[in-house]
C-alpha positions as protocol buffer text, in pm:
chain_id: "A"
residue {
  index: 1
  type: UNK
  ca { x: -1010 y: -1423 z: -2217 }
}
residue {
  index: 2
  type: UNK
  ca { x: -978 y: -1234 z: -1861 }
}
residue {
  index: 3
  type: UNK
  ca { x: -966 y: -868 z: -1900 }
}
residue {
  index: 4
  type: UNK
  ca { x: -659 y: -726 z: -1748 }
}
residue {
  index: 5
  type: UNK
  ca { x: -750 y: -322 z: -1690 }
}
residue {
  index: 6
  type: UNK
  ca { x: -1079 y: -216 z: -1688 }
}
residue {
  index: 7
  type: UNK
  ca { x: -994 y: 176 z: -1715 }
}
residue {
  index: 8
  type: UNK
  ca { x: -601 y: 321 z: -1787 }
}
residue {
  index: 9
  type: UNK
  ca { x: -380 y: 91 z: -1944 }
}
residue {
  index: 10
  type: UNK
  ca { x: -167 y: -102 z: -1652 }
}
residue {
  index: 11
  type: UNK
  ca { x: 229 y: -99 z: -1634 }
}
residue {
  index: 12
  type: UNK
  ca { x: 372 y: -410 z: -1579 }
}
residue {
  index: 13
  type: UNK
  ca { x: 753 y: -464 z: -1469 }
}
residue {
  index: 14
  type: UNK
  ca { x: 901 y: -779 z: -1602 }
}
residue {
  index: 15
  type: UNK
  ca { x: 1258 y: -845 z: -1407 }
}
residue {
  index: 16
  type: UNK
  ca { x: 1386 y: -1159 z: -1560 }
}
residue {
  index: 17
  type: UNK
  ca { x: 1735 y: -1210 z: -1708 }
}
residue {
  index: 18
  type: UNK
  ca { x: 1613 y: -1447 z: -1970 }
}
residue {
  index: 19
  type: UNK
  ca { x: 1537 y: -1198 z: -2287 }
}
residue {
  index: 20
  type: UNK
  ca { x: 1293 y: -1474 z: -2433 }
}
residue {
  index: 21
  type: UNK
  ca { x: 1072 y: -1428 z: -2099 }
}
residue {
  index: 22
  type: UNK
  ca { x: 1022 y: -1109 z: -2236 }
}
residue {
  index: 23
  type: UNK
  ca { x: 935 y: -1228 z: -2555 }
}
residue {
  index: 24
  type: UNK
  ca { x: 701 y: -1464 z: -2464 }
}
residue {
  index: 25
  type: UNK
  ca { x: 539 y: -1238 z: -2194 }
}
residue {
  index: 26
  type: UNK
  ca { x: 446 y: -977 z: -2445 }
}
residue {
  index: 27
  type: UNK
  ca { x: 343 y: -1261 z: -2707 }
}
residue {
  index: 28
  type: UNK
  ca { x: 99 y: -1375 z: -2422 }
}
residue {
  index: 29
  type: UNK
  ca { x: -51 y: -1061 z: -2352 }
}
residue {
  index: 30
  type: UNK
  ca { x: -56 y: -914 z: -2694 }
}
residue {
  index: 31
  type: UNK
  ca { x: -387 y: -888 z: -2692 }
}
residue {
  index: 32
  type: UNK
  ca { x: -434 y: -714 z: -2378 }
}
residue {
  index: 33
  type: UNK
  ca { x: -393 y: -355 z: -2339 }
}
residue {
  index: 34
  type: UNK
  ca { x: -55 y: -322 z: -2104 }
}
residue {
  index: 35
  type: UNK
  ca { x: 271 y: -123 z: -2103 }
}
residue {
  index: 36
  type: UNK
  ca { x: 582 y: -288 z: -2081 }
}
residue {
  index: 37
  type: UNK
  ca { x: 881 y: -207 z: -1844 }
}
residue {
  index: 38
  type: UNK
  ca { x: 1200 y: -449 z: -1913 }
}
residue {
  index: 39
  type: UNK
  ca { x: 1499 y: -492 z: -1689 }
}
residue {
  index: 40
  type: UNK
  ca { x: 1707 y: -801 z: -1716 }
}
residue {
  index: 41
  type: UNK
  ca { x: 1854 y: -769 z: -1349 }
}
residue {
  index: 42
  type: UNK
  ca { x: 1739 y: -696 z: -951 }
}
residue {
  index: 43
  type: UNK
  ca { x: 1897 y: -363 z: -961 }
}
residue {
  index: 44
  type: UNK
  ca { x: 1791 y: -209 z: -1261 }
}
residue {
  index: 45
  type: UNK
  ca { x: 1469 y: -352 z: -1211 }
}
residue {
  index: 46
  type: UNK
  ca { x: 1462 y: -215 z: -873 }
}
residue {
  index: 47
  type: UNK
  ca { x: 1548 y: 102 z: -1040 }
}
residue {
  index: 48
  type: UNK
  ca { x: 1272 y: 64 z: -1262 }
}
residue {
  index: 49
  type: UNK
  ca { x: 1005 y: 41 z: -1004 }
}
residue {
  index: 50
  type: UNK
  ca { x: 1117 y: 359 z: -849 }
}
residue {
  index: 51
  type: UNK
  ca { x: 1101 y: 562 z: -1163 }
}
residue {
  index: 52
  type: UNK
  ca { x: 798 y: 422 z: -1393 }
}
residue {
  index: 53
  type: UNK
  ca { x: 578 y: 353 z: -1098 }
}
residue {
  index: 54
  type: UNK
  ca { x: 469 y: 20 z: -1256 }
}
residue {
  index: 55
  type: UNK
  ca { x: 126 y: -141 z: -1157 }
}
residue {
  index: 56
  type: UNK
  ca { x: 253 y: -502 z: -1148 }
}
residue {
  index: 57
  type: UNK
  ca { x: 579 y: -726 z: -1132 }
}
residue {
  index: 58
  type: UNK
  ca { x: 664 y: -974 z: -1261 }
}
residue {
  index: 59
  type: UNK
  ca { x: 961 y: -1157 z: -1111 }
}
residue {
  index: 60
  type: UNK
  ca { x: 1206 y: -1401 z: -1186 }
}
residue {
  index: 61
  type: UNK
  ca { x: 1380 y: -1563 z: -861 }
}
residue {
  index: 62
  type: UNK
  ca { x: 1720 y: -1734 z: -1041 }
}
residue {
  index: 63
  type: UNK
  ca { x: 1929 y: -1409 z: -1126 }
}
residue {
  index: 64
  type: UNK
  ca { x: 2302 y: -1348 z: -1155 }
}
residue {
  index: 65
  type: UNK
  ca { x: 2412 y: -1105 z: -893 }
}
residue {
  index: 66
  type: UNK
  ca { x: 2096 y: -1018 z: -681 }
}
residue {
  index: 67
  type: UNK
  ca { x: 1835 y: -1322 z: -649 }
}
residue {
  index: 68
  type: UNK
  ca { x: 1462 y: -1278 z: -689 }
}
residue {
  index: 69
  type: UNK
  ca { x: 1407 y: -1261 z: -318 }
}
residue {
  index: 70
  type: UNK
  ca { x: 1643 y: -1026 z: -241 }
}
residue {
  index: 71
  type: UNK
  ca { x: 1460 y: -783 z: -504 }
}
residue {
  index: 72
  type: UNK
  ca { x: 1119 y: -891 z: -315 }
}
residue {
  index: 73
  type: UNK
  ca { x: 1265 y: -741 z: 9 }
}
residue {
  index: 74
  type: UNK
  ca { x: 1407 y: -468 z: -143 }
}
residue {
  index: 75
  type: UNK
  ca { x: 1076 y: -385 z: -305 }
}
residue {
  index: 76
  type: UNK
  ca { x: 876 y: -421 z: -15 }
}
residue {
  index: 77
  type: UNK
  ca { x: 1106 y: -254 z: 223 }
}
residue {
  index: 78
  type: UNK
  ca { x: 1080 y: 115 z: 56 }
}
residue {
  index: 79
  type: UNK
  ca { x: 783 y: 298 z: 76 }
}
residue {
  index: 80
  type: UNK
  ca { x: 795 y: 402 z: -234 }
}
residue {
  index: 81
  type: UNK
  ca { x: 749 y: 34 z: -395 }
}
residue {
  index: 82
  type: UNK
  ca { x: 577 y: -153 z: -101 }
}
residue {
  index: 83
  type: UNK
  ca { x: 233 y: -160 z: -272 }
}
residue {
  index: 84
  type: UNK
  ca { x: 336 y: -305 z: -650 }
}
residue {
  index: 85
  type: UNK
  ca { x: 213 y: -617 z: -627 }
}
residue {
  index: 86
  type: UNK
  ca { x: 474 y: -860 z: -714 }
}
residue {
  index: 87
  type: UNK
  ca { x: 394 y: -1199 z: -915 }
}
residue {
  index: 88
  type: UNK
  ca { x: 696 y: -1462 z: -875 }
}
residue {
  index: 89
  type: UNK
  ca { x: 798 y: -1614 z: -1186 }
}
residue {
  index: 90
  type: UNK
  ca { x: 1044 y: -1960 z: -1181 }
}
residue {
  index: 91
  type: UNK
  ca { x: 1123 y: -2281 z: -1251 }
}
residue {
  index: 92
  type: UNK
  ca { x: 1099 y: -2390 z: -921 }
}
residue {
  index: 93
  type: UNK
  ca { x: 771 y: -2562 z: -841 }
}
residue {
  index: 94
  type: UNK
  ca { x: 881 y: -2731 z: -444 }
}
residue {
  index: 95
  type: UNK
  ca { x: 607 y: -2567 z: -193 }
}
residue {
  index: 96
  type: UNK
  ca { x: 945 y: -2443 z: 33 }
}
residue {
  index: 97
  type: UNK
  ca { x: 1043 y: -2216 z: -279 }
}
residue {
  index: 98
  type: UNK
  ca { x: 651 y: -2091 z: -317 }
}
residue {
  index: 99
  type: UNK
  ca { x: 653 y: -2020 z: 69 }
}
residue {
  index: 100
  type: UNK
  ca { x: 995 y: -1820 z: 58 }
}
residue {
  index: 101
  type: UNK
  ca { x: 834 y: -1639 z: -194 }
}
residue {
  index: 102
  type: UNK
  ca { x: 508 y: -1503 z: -36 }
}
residue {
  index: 103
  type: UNK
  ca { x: 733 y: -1490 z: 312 }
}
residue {
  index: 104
  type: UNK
  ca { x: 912 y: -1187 z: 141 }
}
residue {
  index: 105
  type: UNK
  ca { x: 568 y: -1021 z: 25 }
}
residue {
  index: 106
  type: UNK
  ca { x: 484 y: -1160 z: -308 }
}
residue {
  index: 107
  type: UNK
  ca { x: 163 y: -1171 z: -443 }
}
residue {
  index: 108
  type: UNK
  ca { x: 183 y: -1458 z: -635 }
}
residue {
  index: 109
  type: UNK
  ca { x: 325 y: -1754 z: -776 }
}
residue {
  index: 110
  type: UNK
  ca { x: 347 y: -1870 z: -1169 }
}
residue {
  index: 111
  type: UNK
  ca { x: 582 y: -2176 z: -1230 }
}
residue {
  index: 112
  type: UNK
  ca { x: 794 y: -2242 z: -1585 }
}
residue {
  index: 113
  type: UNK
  ca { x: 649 y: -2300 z: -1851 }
}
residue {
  index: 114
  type: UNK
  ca { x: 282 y: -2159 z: -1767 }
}
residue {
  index: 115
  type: UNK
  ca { x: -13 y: -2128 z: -1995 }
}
residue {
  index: 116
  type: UNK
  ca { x: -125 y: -1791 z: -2125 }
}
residue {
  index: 117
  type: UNK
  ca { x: -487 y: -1793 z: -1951 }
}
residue {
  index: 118
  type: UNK
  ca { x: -309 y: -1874 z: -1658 }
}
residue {
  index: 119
  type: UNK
  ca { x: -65 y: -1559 z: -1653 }
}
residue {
  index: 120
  type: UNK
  ca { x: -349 y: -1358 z: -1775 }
}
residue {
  index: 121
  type: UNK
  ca { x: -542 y: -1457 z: -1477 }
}
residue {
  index: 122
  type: UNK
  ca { x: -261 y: -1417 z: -1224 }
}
residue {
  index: 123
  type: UNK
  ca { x: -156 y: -1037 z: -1358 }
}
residue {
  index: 124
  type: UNK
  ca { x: -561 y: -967 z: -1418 }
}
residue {
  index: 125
  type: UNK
  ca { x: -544 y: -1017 z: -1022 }
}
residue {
  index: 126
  type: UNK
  ca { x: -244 y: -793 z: -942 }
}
residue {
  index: 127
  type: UNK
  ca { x: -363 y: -520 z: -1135 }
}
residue {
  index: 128
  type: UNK
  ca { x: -708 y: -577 z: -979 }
}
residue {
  index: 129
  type: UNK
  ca { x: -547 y: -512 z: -633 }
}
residue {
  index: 130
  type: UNK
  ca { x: -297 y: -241 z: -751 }
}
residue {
  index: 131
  type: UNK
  ca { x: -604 y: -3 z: -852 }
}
residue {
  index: 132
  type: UNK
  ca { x: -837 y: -120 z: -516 }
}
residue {
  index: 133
  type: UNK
  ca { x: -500 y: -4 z: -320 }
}
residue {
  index: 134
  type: UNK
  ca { x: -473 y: 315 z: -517 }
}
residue {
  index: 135
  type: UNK
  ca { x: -834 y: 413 z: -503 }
}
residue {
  index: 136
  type: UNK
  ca { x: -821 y: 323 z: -113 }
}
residue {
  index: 137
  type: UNK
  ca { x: -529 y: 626 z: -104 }
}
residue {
  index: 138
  type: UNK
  ca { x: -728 y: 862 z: -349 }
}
residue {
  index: 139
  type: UNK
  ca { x: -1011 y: 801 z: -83 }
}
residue {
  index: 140
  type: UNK
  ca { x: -830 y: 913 z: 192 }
}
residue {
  index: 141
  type: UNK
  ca { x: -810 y: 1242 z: 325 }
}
residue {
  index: 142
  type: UNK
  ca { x: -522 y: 1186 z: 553 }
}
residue {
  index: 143
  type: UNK
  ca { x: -175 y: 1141 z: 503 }
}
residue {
  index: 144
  type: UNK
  ca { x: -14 y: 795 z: 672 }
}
residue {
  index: 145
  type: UNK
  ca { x: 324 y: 921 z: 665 }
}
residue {
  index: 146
  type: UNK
  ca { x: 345 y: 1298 z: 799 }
}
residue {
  index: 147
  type: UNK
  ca { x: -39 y: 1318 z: 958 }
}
residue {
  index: 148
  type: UNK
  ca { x: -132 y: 1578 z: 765 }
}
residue {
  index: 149
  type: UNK
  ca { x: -461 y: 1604 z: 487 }
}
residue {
  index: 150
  type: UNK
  ca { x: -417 y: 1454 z: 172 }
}
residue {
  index: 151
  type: UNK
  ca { x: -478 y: 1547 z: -165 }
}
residue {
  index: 152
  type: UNK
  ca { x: -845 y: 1436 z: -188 }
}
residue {
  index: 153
  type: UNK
  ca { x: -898 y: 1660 z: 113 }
}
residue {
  index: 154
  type: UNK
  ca { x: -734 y: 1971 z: -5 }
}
residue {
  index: 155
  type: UNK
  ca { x: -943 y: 1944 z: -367 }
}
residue {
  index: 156
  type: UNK
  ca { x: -1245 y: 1959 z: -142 }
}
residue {
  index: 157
  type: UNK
  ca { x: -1150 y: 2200 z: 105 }
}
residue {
  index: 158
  type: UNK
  ca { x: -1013 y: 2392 z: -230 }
}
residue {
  index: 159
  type: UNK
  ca { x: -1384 y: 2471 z: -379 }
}
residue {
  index: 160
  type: UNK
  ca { x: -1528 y: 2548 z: -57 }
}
residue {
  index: 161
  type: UNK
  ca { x: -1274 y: 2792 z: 49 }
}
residue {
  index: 162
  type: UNK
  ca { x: -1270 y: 2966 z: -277 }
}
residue {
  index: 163
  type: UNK
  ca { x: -1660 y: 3001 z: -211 }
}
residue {
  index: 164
  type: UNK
  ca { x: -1610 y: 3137 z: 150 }
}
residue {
  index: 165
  type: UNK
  ca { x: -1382 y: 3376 z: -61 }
}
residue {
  index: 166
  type: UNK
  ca { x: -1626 y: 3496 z: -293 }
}
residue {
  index: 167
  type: UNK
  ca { x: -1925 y: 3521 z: -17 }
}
residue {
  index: 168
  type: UNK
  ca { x: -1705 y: 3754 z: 188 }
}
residue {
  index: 169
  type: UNK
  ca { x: -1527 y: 3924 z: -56 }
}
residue {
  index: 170
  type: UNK
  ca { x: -1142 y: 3861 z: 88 }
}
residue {
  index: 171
  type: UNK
  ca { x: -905 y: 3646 z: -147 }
}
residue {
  index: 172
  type: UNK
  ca { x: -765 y: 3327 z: -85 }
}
residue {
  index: 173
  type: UNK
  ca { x: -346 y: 3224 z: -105 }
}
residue {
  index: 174
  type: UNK
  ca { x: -254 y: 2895 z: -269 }
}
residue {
  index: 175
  type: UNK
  ca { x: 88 y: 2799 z: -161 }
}
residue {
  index: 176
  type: UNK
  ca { x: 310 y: 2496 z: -297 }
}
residue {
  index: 177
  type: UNK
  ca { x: 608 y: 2366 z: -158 }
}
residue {
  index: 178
  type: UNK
  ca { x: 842 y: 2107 z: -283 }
}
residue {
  index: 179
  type: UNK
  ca { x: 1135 y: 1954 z: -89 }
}
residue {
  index: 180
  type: UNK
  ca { x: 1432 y: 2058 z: -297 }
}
residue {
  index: 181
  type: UNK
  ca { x: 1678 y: 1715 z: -479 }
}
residue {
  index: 182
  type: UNK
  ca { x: 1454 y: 1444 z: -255 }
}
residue {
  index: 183
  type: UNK
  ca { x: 1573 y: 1168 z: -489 }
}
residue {
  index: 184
  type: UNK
  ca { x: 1952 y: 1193 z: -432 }
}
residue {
  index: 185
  type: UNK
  ca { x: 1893 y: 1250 z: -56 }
}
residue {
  index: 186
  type: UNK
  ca { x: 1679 y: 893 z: -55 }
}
residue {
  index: 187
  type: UNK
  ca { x: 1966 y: 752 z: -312 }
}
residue {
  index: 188
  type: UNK
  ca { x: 2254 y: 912 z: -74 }
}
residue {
  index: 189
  type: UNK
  ca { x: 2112 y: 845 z: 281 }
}
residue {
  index: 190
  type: UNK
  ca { x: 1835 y: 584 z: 238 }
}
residue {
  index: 191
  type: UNK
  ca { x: 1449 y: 607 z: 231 }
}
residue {
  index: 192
  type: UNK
  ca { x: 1457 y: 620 z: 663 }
}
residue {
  index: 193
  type: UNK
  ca { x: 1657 y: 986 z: 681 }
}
residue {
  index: 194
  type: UNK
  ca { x: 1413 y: 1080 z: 346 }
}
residue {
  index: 195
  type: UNK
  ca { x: 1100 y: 979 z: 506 }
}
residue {
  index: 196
  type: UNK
  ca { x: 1229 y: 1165 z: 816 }
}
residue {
  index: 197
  type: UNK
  ca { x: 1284 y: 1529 z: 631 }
}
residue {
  index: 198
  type: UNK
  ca { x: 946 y: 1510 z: 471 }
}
residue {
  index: 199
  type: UNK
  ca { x: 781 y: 1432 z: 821 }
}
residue {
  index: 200
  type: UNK
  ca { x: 1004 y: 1727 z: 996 }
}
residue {
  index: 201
  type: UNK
  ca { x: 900 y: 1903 z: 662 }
}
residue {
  index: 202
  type: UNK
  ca { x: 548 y: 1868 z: 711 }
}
residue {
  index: 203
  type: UNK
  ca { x: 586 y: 1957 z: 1117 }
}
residue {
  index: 204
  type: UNK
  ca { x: 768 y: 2295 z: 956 }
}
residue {
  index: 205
  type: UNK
  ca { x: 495 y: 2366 z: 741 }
}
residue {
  index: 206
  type: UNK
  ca { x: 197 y: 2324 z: 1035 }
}
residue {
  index: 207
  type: UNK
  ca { x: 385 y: 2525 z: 1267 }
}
residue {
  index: 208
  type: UNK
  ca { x: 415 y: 2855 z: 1002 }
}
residue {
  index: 209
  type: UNK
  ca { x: 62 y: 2856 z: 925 }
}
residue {
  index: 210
  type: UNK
  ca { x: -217 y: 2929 z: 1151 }
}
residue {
  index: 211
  type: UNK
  ca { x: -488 y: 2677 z: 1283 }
}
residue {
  index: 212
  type: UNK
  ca { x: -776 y: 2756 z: 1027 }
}
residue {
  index: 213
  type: UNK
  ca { x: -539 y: 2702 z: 766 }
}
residue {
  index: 214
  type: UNK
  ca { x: -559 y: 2406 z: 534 }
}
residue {
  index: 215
  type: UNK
  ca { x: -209 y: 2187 z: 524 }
}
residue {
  index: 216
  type: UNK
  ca { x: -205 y: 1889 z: 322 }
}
residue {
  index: 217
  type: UNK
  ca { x: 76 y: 1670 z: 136 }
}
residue {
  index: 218
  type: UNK
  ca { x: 13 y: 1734 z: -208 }
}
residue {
  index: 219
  type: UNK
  ca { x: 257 y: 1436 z: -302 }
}
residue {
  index: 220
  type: UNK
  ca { x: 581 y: 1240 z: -221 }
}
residue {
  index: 221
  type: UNK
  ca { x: 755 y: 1572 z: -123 }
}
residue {
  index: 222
  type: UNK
  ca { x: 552 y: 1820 z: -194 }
}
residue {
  index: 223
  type: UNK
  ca { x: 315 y: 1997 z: 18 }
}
residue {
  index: 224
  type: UNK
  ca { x: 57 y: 2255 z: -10 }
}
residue {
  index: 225
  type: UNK
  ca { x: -148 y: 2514 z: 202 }
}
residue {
  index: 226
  type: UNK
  ca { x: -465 y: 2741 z: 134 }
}
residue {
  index: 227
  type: UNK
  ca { x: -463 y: 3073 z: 325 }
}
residue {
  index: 228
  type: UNK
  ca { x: -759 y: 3282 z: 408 }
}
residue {
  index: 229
  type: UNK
  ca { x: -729 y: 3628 z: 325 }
}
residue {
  index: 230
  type: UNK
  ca { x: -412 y: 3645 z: 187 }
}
residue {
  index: 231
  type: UNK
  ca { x: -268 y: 3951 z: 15 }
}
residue {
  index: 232
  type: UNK
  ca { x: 47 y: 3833 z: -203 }
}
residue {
  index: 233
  type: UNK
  ca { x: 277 y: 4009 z: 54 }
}
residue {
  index: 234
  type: UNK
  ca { x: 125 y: 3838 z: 389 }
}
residue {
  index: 235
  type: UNK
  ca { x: 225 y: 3509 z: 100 }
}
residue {
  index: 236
  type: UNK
  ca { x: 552 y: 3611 z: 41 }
}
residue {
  index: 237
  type: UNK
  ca { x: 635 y: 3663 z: 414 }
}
residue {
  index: 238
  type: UNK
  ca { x: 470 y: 3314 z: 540 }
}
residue {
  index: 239
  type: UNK
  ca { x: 681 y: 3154 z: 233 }
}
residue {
  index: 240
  type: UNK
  ca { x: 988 y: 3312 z: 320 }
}
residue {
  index: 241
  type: UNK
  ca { x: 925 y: 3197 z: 737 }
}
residue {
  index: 242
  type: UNK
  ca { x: 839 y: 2846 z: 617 }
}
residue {
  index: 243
  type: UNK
  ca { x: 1183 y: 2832 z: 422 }
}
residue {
  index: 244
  type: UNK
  ca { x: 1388 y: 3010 z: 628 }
}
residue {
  index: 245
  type: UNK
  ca { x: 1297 y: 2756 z: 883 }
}
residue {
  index: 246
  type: UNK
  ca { x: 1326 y: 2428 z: 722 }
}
residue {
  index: 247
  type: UNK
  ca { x: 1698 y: 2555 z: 635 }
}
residue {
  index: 248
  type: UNK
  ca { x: 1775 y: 2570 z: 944 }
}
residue {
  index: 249
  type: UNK
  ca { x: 1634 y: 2225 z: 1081 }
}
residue {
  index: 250
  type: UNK
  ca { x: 1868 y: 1974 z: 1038 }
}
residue {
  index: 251
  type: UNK
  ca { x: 1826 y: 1585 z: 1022 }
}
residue {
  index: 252
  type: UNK
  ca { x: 2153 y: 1365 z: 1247 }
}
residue {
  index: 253
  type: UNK
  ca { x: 2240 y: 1088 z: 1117 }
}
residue {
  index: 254
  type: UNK
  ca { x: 2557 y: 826 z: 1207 }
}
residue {
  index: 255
  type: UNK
  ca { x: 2864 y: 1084 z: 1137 }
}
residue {
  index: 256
  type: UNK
  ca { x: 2699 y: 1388 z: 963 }
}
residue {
  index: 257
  type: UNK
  ca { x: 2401 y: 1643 z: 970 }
}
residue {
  index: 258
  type: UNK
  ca { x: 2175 y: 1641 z: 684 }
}
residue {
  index: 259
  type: UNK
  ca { x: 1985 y: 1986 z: 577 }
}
residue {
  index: 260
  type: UNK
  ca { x: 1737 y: 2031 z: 318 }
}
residue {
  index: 261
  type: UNK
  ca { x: 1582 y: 2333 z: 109 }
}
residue {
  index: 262
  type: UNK
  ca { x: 1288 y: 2408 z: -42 }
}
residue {
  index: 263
  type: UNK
  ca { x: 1138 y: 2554 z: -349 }
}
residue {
  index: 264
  type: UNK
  ca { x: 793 y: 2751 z: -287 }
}
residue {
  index: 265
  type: UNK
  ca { x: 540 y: 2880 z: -558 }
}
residue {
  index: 266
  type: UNK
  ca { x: 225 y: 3088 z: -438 }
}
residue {
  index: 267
  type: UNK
  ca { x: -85 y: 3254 z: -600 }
}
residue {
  index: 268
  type: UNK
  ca { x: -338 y: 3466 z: -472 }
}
residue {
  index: 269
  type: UNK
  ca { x: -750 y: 3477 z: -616 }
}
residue {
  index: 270
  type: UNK
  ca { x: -744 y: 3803 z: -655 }
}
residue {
  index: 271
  type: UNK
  ca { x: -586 y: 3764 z: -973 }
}
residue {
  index: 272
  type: UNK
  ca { x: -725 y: 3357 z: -1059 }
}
residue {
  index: 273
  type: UNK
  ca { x: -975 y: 3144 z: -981 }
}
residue {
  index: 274
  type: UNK
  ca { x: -1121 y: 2792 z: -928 }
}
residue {
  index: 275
  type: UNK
  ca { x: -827 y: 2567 z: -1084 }
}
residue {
  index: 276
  type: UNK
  ca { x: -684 y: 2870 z: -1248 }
}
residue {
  index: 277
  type: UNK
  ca { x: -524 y: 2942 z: -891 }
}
residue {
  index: 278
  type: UNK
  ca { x: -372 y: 2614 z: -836 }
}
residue {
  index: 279
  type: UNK
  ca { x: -209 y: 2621 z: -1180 }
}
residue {
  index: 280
  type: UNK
  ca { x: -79 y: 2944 z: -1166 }
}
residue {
  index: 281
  type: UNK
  ca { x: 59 y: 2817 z: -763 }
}
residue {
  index: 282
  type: UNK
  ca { x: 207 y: 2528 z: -925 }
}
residue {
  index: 283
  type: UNK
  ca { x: 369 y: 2722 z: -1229 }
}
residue {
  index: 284
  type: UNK
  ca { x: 555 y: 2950 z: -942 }
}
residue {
  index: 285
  type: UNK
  ca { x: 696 y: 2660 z: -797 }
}
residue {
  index: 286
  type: UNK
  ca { x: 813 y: 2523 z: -1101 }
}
residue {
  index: 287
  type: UNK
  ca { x: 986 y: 2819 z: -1178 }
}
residue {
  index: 288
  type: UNK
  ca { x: 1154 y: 2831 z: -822 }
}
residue {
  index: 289
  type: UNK
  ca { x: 1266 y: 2472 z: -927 }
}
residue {
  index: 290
  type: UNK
  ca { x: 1443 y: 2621 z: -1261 }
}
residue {
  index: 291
  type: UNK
  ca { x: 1612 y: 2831 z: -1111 }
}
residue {
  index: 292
  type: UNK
  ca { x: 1806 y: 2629 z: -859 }
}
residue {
  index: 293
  type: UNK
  ca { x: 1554 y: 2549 z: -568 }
}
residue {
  index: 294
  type: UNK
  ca { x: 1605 y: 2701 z: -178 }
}
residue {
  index: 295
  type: UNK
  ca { x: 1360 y: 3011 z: -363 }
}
residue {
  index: 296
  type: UNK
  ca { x: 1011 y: 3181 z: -351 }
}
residue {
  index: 297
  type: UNK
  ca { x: 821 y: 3265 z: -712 }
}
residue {
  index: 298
  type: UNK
  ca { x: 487 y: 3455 z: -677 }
}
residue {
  index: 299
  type: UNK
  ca { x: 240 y: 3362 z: -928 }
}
residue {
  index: 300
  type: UNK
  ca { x: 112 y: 3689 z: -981 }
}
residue {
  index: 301
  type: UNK
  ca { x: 469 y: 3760 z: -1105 }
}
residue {
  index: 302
  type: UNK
  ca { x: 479 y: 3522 z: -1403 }
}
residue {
  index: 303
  type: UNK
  ca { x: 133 y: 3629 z: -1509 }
}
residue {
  index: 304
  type: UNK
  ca { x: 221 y: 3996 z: -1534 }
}
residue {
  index: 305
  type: UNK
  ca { x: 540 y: 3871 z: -1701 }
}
residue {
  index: 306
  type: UNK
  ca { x: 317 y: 3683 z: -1959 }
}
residue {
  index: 307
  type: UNK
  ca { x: 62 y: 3955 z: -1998 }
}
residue {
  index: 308
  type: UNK
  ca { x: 327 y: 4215 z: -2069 }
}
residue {
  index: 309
  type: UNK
  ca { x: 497 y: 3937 z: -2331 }
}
């Protein structure tokens, strides 16, 4: 029996109107080790992608209101979705059908009725891809969209600025920023205007902090910086620069002007260390989230708050 996930259990997507697909999908793989994601349409199982992040589809082509290729596109036109690889799933065996189908970026091919090995095999080999692409972008240490370091990069740079810290005695600011309501902006204006913002987000960010700082995109739209001798009110006044600023860029599109905000959490090592100062960073910014975005939470604030509780 082919082994479908070596390490975390994979997500698969099954799109397919047909509820005894479903059935029989889940019979098939029973024995497997694999999540299951159901939509019984292209839209909601376009939605679907974009929320649970799944690590394969599976895709029926012969669908009421928005055919199997049209989903394909669709999946492989947003950035977001462009590297699920999708396995097509139909009745329709002709070699112009199974060419359509890999034209619009799917992975594969499994023709009505199939054979349990063989779907094994074929979804063993999309989640086989799905964690060589993800590793690829853990591996990386720059950004493809905005140009700036990644995440891999700022863990590293993390541990050896928090020693240069220690050796000279100064602290070290850990800043987070998060691009405030980026899903209704991509739902409103499209994944071009979104991708856009967090690029001219990104530019913001460089331009506030100084050269020998360390920028990176933490993830989809959310950013973070590590400052060199930092006191929490040199923080404070680079956050409040960095937001001031990216309210006042503005994004033109056909017939209106699009602004964003931003919500910004900091911390300083004076008062953590080590991972310590990234979670109390990333508990500010959650906090500037609660309370409505477009604000700046210091860590050190929350702690003192939670010490005196």
């Amino acid at each position: 029996m082919t082994a479908v996930a070596h390490c975390a259990t994979p997500r698969l997507l099954v799109i397919d109107d047909d509820p005894s697909i479903h059935a029989l999908v889940r019979a098939h793989l029973l024995p497997q080790r694999v999540d299951f994601i159901d939509a019984i349409d292209g839209r909601s199982g376009i939605d679907a992608a974009l929320k649970k992040h799944p690590d394969a589809i599976l895709l029926d082509l012969d669908m009421p209101k928005m055919h199997g290729f049209e989903v394909c596109r669709a999946l492989r036109a947003d950035r977001r979705t462009r590297h699920i690889p999708i396995v097509i799933l139909t009745s329709a065996a002709d070699p112009a059908s199974k060419i359509r189908g890999l034209e619009c970026g799917a992975l594969d091919y499994l023709v009505k009725p199939f054979q349990p090995a063989e779907l094994r095999a074929r979804l063993a080999n999309a989640f086989g891809l799905k964690r060589m692409s993800d590793q690829t972008q853990r591996d990386s240490i720059r950004d493809e969209l905005t140009g700036l370091s990644s995440r891999r990069y700022f863990d590293a740079r993390l541990e050896a600025d928090l020693a240069i810290a220690r050796r000279l005695g100064r602290p070290l600011g850990c800043l987070f920023l998060d691009i405030d309501h980026m899903a209704a902006i991509n739902a409103e204006h499209g994944i071009e205007v979104g991708d856009h913002l967090i690029r001219q987000a990104a530019n913001t960010l460089t331009r506030c902090c100084r050269k020998e700082d360390t920028v990176c995109r933490f993830g989809d739209d959310e950013f973070a910086a590590l400052v060199g001798g930092a006191s929490c009110e040199m923080m404070h006044r680079l956050a409040e620069r960095i937001r001031k600023r990216v309210e006042d860029a503005a994004a033109a599109i056909p017939n209106r002007i699009v602004r964003i905000t931003v919500s910004i959490g900091f911390a300083v090592s004076r008062f953590s260390m080590g991972t310590s100062l990234v979670a109390e960073a990333t508990d500010a910014l959650r906090h500037a989230q609660s309370c409505g975005g477009d604000c700046i939470r210091d860590g050190k604030e929350l702690l003192e708050l939670r010490l005196v509780g």
